[in-house]
PDB file of N, CA, C and O in Angstrom:
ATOM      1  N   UNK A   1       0.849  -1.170   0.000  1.00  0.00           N
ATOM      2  CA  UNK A   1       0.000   0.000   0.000  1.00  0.00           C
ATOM      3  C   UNK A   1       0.897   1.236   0.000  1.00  0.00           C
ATOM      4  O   UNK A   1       1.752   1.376   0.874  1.00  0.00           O
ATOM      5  N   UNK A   2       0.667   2.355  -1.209  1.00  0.00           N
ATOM      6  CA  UNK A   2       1.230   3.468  -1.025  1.00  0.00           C
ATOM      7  C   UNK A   2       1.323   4.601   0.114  1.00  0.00           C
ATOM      8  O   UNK A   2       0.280   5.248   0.212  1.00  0.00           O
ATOM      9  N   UNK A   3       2.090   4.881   0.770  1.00  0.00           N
ATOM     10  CA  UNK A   3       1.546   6.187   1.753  1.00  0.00           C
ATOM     11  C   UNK A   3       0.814   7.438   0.895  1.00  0.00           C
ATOM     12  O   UNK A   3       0.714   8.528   1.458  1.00  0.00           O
ATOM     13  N   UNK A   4       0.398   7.300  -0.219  1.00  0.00           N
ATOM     14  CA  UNK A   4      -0.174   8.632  -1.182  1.00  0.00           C
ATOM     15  C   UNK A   4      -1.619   8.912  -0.417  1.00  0.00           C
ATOM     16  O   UNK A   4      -2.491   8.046  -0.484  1.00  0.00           O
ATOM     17  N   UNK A   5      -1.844  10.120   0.297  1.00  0.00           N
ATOM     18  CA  UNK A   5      -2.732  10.505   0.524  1.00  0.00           C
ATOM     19  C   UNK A   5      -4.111  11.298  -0.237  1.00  0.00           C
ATOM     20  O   UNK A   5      -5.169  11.698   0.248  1.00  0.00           O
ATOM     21  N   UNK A   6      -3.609  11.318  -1.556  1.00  0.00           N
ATOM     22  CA  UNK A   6      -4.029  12.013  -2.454  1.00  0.00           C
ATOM     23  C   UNK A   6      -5.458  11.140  -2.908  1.00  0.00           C
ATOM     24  O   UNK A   6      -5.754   9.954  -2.764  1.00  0.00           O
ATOM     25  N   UNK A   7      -6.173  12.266  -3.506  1.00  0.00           N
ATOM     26  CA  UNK A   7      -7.627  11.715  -3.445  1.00  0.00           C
ATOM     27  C   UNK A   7      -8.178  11.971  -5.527  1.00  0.00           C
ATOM     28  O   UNK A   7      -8.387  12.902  -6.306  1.00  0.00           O
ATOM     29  N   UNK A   8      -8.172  10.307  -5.531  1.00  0.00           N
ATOM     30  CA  UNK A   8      -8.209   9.915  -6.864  1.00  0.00           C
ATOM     31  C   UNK A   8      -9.734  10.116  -7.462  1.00  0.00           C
ATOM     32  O   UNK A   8     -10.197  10.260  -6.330  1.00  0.00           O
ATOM     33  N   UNK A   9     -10.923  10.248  -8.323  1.00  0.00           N
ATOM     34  CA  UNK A   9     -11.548  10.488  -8.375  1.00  0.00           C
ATOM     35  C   UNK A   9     -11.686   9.176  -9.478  1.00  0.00           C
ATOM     36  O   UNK A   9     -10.836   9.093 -10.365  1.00  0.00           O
ATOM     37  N   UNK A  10     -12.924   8.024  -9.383  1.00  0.00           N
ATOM     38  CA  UNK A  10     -13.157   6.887  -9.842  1.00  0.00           C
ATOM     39  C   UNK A  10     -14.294   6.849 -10.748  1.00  0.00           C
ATOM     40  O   UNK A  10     -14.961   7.865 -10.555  1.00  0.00           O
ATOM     41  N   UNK A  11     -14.774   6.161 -11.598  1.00  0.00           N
ATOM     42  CA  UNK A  11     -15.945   6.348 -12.203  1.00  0.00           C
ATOM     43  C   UNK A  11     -16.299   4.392 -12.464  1.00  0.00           C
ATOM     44  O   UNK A  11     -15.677   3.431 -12.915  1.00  0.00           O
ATOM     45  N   UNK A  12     -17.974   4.714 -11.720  1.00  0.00           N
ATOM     46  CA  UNK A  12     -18.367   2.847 -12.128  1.00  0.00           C
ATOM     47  C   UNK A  12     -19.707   3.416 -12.350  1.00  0.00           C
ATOM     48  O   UNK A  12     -20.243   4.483 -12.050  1.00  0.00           O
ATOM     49  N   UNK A  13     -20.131   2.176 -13.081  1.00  0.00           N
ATOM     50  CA  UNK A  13     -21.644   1.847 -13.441  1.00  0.00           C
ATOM     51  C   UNK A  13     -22.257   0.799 -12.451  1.00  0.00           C
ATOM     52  O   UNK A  13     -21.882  -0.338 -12.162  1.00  0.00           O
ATOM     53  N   UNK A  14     -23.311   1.541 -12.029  1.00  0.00           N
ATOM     54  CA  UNK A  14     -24.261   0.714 -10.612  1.00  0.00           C
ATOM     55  C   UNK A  14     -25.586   0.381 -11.241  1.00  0.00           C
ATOM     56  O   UNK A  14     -26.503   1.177 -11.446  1.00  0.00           O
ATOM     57  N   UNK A  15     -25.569  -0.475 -11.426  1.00  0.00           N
ATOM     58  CA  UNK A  15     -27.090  -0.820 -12.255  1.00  0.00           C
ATOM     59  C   UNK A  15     -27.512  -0.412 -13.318  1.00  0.00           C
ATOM     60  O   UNK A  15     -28.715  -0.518 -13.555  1.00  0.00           O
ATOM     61  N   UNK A  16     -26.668   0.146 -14.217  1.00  0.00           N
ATOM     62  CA  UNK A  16     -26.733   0.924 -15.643  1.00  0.00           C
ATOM     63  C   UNK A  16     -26.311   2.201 -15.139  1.00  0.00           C
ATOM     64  O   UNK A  16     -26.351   2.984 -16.089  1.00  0.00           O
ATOM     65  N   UNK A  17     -25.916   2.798 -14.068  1.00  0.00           N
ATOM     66  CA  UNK A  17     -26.314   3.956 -13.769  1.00  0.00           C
ATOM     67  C   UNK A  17     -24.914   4.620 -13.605  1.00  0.00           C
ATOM     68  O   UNK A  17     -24.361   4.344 -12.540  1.00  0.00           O
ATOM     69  N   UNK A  18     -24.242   5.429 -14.440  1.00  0.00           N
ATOM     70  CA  UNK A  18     -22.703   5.924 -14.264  1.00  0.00           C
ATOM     71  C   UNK A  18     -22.564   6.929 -12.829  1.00  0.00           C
ATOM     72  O   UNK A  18     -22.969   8.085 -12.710  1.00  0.00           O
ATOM     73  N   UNK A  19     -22.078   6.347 -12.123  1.00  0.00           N
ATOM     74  CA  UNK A  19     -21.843   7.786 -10.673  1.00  0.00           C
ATOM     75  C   UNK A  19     -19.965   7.524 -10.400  1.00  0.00           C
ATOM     76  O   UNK A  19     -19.322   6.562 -10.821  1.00  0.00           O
ATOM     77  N   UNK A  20     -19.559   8.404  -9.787  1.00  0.00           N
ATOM     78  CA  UNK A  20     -18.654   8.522  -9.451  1.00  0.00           C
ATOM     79  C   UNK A  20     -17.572   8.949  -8.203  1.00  0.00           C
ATOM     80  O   UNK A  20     -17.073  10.058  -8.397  1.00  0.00           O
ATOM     81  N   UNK A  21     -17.215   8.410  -7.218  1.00  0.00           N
ATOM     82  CA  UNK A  21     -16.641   8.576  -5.953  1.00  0.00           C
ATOM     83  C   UNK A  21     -14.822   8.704  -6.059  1.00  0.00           C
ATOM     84  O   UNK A  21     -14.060   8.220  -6.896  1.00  0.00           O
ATOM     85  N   UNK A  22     -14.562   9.482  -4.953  1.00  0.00           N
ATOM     86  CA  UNK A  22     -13.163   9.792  -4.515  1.00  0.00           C
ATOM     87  C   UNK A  22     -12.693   9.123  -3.477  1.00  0.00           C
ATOM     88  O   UNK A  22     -13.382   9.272  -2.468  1.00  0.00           O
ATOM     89  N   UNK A  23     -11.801   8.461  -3.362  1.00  0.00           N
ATOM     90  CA  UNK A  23     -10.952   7.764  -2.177  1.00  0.00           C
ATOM     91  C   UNK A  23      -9.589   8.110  -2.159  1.00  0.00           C
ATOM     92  O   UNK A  23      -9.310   8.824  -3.122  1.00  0.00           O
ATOM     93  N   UNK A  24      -8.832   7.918  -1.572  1.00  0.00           N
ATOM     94  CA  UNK A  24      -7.610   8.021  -1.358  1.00  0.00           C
ATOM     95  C   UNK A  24      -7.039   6.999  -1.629  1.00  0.00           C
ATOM     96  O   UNK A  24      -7.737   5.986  -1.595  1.00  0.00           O
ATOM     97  N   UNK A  25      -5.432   6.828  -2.036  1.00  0.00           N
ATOM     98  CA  UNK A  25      -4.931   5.486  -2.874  1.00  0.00           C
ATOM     99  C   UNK A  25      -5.240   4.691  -2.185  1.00  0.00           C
ATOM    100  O   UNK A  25      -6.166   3.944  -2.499  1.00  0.00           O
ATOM    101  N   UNK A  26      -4.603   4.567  -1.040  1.00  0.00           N
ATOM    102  CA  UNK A  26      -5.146   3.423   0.163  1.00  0.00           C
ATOM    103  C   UNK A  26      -6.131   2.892   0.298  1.00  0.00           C
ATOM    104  O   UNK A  26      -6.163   1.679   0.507  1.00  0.00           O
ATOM    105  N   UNK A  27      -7.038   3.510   0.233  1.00  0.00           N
ATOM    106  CA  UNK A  27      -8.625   3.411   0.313  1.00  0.00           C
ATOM    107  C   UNK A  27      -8.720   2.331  -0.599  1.00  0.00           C
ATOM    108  O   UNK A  27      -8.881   1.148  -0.302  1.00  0.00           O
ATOM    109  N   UNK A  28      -8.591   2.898  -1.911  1.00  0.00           N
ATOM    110  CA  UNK A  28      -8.869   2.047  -2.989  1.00  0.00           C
ATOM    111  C   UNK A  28      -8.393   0.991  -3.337  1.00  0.00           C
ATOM    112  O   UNK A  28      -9.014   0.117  -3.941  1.00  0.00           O
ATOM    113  N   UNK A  29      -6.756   0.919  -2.862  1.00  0.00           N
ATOM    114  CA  UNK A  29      -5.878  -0.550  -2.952  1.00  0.00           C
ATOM    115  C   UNK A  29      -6.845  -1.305  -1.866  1.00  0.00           C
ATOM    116  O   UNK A  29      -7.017  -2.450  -2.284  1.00  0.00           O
ATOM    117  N   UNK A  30      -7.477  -1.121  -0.746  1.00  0.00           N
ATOM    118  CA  UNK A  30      -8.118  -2.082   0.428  1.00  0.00           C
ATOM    119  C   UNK A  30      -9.134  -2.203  -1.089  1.00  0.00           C
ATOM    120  O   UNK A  30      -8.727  -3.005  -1.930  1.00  0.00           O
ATOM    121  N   UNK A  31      -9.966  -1.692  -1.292  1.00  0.00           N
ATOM    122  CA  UNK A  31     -11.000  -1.753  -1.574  1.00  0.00           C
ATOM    123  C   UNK A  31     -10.908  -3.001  -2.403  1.00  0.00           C
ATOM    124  O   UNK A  31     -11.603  -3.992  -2.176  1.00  0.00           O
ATOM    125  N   UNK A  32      -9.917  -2.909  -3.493  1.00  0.00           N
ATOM    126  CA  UNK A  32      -9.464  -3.440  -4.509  1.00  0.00           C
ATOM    127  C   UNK A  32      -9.345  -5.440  -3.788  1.00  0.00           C
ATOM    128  O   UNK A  32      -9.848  -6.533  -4.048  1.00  0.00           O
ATOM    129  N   UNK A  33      -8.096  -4.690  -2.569  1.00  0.00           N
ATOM    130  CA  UNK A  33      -8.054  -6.637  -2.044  1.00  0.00           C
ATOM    131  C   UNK A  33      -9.716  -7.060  -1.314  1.00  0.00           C
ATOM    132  O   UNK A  33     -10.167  -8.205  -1.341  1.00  0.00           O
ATOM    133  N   UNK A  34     -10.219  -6.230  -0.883  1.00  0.00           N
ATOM    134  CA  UNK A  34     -11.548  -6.513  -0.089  1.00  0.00           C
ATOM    135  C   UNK A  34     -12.107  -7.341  -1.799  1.00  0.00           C
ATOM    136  O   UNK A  34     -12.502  -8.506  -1.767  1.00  0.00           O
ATOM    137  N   UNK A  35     -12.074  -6.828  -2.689  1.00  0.00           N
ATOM    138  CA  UNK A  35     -13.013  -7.370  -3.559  1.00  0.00           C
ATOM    139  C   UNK A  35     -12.580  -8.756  -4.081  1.00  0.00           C
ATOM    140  O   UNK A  35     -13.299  -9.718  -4.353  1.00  0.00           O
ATOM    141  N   UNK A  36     -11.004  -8.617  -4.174  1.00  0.00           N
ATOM    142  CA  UNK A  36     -10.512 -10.036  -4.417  1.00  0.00           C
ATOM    143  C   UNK A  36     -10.377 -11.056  -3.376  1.00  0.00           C
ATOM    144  O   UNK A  36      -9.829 -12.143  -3.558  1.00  0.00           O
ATOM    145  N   UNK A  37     -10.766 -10.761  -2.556  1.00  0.00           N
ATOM    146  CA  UNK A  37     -10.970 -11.405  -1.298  1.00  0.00           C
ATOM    147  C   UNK A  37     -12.623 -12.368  -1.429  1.00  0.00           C
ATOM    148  O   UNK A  37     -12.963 -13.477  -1.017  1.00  0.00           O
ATOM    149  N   UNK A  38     -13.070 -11.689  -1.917  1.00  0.00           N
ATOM    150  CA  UNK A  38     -14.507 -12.066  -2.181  1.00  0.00           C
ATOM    151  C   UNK A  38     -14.521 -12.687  -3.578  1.00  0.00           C
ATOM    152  O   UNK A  38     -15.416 -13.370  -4.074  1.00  0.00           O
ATOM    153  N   UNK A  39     -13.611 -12.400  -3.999  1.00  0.00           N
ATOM    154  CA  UNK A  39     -13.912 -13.250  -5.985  1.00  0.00           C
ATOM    155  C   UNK A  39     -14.859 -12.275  -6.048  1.00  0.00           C
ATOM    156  O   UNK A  39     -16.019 -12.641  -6.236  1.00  0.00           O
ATOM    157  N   UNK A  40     -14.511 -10.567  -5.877  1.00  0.00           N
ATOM    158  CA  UNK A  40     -15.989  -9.911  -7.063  1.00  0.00           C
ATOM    159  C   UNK A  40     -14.945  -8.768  -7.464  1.00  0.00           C
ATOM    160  O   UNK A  40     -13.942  -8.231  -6.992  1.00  0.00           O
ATOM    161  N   UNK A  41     -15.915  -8.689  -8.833  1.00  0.00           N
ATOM    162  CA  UNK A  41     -15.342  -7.200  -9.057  1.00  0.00           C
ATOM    163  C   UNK A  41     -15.010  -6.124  -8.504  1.00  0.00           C
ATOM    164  O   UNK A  41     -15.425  -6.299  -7.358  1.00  0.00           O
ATOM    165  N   UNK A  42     -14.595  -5.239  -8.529  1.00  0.00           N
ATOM    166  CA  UNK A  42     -14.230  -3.943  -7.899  1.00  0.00           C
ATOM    167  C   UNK A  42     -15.933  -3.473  -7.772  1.00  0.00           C
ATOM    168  O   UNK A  42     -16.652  -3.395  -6.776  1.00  0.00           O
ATOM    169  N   UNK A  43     -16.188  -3.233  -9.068  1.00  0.00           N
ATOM    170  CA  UNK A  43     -17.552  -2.803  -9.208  1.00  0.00           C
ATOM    171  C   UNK A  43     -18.769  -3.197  -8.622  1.00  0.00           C
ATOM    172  O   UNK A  43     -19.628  -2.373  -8.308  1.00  0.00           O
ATOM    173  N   UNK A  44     -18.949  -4.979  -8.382  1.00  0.00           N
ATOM    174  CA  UNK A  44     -19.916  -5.013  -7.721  1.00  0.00           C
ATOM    175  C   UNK A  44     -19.462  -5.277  -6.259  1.00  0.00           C
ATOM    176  O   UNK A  44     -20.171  -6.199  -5.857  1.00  0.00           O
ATOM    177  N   UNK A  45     -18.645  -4.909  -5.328  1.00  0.00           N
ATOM    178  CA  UNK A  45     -18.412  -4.635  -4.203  1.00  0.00           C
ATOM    179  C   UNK A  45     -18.961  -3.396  -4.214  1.00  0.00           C
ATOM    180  O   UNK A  45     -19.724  -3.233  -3.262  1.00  0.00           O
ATOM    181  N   UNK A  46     -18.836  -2.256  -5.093  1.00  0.00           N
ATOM    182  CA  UNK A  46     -18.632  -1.281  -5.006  1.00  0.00           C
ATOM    183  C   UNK A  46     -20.749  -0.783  -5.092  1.00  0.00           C
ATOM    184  O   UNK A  46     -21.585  -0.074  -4.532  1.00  0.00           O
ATOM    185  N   UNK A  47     -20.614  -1.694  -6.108  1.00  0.00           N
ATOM    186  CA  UNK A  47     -22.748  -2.249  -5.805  1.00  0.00           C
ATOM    187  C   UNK A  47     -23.021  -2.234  -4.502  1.00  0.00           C
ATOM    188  O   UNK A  47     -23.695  -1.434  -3.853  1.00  0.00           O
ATOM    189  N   UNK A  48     -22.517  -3.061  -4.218  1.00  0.00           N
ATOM    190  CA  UNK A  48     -22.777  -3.833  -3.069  1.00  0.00           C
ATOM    191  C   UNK A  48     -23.332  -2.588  -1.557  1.00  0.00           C
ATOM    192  O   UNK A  48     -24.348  -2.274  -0.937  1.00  0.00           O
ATOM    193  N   UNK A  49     -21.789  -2.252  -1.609  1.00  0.00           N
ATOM    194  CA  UNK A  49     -22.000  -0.885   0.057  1.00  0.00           C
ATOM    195  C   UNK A  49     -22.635  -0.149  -0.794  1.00  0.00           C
ATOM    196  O   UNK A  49     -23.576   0.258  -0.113  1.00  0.00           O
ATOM    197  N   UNK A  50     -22.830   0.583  -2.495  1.00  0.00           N
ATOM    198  CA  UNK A  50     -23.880   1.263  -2.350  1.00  0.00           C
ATOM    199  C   UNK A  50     -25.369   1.173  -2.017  1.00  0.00           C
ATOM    200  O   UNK A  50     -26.088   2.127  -1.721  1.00  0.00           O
ATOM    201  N   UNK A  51     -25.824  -0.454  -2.130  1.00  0.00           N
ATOM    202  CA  UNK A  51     -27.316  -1.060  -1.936  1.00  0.00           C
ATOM    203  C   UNK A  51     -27.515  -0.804  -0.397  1.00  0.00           C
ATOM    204  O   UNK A  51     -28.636  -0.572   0.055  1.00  0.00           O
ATOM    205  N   UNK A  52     -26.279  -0.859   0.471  1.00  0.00           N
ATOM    206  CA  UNK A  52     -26.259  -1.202   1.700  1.00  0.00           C
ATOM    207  C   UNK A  52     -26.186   0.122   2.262  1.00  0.00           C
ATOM    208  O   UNK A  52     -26.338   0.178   3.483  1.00  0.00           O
ATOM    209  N   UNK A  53     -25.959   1.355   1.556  1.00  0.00           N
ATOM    210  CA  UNK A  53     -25.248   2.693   2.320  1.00  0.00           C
ATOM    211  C   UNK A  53     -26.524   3.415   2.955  1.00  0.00           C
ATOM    212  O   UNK A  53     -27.495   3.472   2.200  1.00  0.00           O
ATOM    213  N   UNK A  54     -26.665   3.941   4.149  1.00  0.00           N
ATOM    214  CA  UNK A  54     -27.356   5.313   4.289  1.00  0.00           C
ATOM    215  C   UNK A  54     -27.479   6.440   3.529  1.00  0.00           C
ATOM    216  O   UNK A  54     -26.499   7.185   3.537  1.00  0.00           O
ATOM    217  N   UNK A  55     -28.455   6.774   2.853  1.00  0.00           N
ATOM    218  CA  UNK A  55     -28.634   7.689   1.898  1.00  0.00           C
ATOM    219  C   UNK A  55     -28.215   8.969   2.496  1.00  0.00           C
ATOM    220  O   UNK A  55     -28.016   9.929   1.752  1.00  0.00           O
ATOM    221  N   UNK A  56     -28.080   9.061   3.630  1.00  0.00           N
ATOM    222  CA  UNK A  56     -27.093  10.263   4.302  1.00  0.00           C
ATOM    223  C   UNK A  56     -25.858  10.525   4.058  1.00  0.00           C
ATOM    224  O   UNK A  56     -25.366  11.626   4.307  1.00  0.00           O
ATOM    225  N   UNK A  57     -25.242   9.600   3.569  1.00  0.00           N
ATOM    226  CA  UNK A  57     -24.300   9.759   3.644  1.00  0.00           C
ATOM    227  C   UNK A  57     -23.527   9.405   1.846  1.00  0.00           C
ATOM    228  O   UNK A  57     -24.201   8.762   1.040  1.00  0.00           O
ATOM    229  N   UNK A  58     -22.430   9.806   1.548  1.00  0.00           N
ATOM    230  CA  UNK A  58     -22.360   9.595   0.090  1.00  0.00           C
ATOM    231  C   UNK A  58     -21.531   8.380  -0.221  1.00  0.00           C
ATOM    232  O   UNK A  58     -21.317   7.816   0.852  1.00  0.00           O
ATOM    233  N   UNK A  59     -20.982   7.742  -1.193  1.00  0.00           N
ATOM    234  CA  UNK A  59     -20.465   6.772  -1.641  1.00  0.00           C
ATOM    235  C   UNK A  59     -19.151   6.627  -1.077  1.00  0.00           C
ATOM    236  O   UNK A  59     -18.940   5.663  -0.342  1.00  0.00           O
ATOM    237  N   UNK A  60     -17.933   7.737  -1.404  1.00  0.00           N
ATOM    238  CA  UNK A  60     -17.271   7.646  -0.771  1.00  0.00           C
ATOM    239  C   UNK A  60     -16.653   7.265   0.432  1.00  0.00           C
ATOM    240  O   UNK A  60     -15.740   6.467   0.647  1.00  0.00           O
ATOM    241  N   UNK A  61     -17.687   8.381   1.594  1.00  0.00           N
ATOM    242  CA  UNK A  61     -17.957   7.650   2.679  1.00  0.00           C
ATOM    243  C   UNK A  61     -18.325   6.129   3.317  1.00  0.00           C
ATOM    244  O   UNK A  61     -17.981   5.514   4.326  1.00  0.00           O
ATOM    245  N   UNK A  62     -19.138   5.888   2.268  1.00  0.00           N
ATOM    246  CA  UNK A  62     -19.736   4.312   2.655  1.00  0.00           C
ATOM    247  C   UNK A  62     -18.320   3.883   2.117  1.00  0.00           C
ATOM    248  O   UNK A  62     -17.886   3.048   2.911  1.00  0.00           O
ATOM    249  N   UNK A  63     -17.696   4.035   1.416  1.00  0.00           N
ATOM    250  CA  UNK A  63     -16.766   2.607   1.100  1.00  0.00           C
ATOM    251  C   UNK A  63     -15.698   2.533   1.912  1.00  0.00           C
ATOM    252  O   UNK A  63     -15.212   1.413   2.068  1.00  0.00           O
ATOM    253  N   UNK A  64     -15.039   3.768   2.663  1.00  0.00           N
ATOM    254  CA  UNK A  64     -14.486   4.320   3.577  1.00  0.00           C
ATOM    255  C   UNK A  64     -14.975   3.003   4.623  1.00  0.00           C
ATOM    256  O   UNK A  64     -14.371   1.931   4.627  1.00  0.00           O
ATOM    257  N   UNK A  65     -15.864   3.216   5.272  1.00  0.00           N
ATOM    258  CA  UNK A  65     -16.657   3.093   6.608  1.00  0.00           C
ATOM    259  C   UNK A  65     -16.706   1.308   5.952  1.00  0.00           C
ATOM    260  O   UNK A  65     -16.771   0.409   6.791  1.00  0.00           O
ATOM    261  N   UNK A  66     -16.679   1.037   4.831  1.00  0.00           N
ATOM    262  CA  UNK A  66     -16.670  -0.448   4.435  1.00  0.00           C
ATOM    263  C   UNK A  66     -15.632  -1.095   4.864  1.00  0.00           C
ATOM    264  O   UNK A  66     -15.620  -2.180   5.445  1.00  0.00           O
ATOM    265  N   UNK A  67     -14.378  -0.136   4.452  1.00  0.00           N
ATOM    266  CA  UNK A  67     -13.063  -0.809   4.754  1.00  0.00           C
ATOM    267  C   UNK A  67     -12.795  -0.697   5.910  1.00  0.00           C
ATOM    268  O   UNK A  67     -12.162  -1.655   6.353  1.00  0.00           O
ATOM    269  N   UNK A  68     -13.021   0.112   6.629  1.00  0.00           N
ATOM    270  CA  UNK A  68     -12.944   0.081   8.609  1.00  0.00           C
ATOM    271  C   UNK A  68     -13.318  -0.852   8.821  1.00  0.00           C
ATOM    272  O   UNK A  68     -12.466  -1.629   9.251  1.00  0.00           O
ATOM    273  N   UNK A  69     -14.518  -1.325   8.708  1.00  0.00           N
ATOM    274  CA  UNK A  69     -15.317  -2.701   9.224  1.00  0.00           C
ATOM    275  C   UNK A  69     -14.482  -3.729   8.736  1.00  0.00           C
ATOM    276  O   UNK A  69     -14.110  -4.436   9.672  1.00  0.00           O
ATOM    277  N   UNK A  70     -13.989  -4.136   7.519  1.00  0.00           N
ATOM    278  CA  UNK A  70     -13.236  -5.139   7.059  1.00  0.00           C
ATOM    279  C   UNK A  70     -11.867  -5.014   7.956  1.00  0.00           C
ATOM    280  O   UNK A  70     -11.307  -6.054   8.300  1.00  0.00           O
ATOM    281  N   UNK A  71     -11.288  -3.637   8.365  1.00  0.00           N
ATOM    282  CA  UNK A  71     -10.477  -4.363   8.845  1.00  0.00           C
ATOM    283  C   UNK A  71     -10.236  -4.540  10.223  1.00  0.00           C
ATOM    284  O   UNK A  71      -9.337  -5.151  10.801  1.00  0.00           O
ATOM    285  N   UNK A  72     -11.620  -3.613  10.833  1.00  0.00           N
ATOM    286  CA  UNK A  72     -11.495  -3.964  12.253  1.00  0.00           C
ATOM    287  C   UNK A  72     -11.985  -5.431  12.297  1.00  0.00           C
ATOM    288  O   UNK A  72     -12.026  -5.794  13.472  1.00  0.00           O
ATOM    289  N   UNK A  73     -12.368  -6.396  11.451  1.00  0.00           N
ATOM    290  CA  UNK A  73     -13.095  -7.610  11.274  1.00  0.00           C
ATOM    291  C   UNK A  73     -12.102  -8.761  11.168  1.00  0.00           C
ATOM    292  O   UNK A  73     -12.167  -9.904  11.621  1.00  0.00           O
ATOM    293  N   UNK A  74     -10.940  -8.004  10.272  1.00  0.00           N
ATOM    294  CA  UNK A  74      -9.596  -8.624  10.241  1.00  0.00           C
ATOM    295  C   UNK A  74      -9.009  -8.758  11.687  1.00  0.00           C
ATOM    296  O   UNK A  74      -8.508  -9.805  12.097  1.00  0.00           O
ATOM    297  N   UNK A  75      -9.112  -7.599  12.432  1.00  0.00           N
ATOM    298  CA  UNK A  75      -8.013  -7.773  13.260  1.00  0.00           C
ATOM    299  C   UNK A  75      -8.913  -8.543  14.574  1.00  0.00           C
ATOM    300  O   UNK A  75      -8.435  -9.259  15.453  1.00  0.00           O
ATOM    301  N   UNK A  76     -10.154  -8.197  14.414  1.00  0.00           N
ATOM    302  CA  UNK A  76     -10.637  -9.620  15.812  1.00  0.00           C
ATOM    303  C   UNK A  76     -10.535 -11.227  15.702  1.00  0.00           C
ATOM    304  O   UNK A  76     -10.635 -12.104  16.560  1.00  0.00           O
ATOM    305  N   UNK A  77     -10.259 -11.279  14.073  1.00  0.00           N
ATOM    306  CA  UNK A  77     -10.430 -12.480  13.636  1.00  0.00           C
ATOM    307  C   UNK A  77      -9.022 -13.000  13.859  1.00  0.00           C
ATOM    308  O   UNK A  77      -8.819 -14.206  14.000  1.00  0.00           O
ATOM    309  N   UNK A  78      -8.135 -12.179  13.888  1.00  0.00           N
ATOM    310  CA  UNK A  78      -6.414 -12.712  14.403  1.00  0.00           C
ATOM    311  C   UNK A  78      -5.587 -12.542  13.760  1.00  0.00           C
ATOM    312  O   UNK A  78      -4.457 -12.893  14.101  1.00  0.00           O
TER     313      UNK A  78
END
């Protein structure tokens, strides 16, 4: 994982539907193993926390708050 704090700006299709979120490299390299971790695309992980997100809150955020959980999930698991 890079230390690049810099905030990349991504573009996916969610159900036909083109939207687009910002993460930070980090962010996105987790995001990236979270999905190969699962055998799914980037994209439909990326489905996925949006089906699941609080409409309060925006995409970014949810995928953010995705990868916390994955890895506070990692680290109880050992």
């Amino acid at each position: 994982m890079t230390p690049s704090g810099r905030l990349r700006k991504h573009s996916v299709s969610i159900r036909g539907h083109a939207t687009s979120y910002t993460l930070e490299d980090p962010f996105f390299e987790l995001v990236e193993e979270i999905a190969a971790t699962r055998e799914l695309s980037v994209a439909a992980l990326i489905a996925e926390v949006d089906s699941k997100r609080d409409r309060s809150i925006n995409l970014s955020s949810a995928l953010r708050l995705h990868v916390l959980d994955w890895l506070k999930s990692r680290i109880t698991q050992g």
